[in-house]
C-alpha positions in Angstrom: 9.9 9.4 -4.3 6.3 9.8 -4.1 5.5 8.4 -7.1 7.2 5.3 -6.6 5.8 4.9 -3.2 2.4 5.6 -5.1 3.6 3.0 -7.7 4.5 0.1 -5.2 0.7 0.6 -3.3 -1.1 0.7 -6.4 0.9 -2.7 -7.4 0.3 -4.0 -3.8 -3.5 -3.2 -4.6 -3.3 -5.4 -7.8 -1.9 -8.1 -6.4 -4.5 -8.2 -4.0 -7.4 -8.1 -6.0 -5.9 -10.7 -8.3 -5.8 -13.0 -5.5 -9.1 -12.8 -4.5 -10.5 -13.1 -8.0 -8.4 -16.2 -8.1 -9.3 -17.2 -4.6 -13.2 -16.4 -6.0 -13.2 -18.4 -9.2 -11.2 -21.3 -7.3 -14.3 -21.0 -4.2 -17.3 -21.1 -7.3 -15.7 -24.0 -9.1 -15.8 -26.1 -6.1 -19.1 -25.6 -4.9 -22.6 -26.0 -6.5 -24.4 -24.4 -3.5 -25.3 -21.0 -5.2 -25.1 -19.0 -1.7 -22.1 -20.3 -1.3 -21.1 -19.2 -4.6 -23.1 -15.7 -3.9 -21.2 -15.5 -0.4 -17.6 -16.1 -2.4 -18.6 -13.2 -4.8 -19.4 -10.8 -1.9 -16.0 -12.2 0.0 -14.4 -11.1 -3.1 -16.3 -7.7 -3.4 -14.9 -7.0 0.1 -11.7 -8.1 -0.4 -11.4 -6.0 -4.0 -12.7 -2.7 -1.7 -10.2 -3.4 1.4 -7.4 -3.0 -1.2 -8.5 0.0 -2.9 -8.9 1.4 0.2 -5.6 0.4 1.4 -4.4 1.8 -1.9 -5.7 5.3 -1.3 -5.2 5.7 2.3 -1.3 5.0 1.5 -1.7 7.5 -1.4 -2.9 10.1 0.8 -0.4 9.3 3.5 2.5 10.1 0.9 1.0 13.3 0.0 1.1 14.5 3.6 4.6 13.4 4.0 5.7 15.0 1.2 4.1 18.2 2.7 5.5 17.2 6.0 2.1 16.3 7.6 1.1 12.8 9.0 -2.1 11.5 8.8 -3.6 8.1 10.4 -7.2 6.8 9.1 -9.0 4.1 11.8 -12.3 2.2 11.4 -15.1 4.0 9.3 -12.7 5.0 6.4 -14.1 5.3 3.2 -12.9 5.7 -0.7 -14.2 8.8 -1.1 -11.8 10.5 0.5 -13.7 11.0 3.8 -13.2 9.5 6.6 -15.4 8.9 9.8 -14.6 7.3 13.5 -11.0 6.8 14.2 -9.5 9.2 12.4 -6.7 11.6 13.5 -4.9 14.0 11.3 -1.9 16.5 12.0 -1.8 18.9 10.3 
């Protein structure tokens, strides 16, 4: 079961990134202002990052269910596998 829970948030996280690449190259095309064009890369960047985070924090969630822990990860979460204000685990 873990797998496919693993499965479905690493397709989540691909679907998200896809749309903001889309949502990127649709933002550059439109504009000719290069900081605009700077500030819909960076929008993208961030959006790209939100999801692999997303991605591993649900990862890491399954893990601890399958071991019968629970886990919640607040603000200052990071992909490395750390995690900084806001976080409570149960061990």
């Amino acid at each position: 079961m873990q797998t496919g829970k693993d499965a479905a948030a690493a397709a989540k996280a691909g679907m998200e990134k896809t749309k903001a690449s889309v949502q990127e190259k649709g933002e550059r095309m439109t504009t000719r202002d290069p900081l605009k064009k700077e500030m819909a890369t960076e929008k993208k960047e961030d959006r790209v990052a939100a999801a692999e985070m997303d991605k591993q924090a649900a990862k890491a969630q399954h893990a601890a269910e399958k071991h019968g822990r629970t886990t919640t990860t607040g603000i200052g979460a990071t992909g490395t596998g750390t995690t900084g204000t806001g976080t409570n685990t149960t061990f």
